[in-house]
N, C-alpha and C positions, 0 to 999 in steps of 0.2 A: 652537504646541507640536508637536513632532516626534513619533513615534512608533516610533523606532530606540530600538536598546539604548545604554545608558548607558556599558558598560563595554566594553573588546575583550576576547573567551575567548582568554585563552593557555593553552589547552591542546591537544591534538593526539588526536584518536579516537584508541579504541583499535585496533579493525578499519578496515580501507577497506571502502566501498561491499560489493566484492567477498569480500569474509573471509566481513564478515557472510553475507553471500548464503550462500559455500558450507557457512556453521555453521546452518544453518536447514532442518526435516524437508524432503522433494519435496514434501509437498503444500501448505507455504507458499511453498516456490517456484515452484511452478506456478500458484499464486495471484495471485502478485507478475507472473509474465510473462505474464499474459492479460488484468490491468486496462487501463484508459484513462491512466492518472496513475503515472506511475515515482516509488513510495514509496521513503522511506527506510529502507533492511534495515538501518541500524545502530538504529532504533527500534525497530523490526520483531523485530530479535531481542532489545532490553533489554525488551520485554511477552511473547514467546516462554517468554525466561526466569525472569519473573517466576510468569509463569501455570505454569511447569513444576514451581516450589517449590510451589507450592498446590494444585496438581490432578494435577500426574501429566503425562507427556509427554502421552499420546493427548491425552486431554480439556486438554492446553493448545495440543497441534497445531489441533483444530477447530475452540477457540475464538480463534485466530489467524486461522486462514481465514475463518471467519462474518465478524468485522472487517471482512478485507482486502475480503470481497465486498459488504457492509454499507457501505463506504465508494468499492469502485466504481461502487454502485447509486447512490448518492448523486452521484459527478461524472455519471454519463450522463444523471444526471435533472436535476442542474443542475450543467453547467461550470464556471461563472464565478462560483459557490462558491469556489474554489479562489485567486482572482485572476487576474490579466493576464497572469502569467508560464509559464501553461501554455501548451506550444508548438501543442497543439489550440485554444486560445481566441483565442492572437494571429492563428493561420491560419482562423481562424472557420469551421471543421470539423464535421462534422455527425458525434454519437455514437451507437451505435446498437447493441446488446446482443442478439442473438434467440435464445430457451430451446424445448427441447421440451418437451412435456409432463412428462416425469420430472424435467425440472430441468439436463440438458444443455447446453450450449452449443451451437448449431445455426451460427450465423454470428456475426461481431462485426466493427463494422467502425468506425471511429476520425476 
């Protein structure tokens, strides 16, 4: 038994990659360009916008970004979480995150 989808989606996003991107605060995009893993901004922005009906822009910007960082802590701590298809795991690439004490980013390297 397979584990592919049953049907083809004939439908067409709304946004490309890039729309979403630029419809999304700086501080989820600058979230999105300092992980390990290239996330999808058109998801990225359908929980943006959800979270913005229910709490308000700010407090749905941060909990956007807690996420996006809550989910790179997760690939650095384990890659191949993710599958085969990330282009760090097939080049068997060592991940590596370094914080200052306040919570910085000090180095990161991939």
């Amino acid at each position: 038994m397979k584990n592919g989808r049953t049907r083809k989606i004939n439908y067409k996003p709304r946004y490309t990659q890039m729309e979403a991107y630029d419809l999304l605060p700086v501080e989820v995009r600058r979230a999105l360009q300092e992980g390990a893993q290239q996330w999808n901004t058109n998801s990225t922005l359908r929980y943006f916008r959800k979270l913005k009906k229910q709490m308000g822009e700010y407090a749905a910007t941060d909990e956007v970004v807690k996420w996006l960082w809550r989910a790179h802590h997760e690939e650095v701590g384990n890659p191949k979480a993710w599958g085969k298809e990330c282009p760090h795991v097939m080049a068997n690439a060592t991940l590596c995150v370094s914080y200052s004490k306040d919570g910085k980013i000090i180095k990161s390297k991939y």
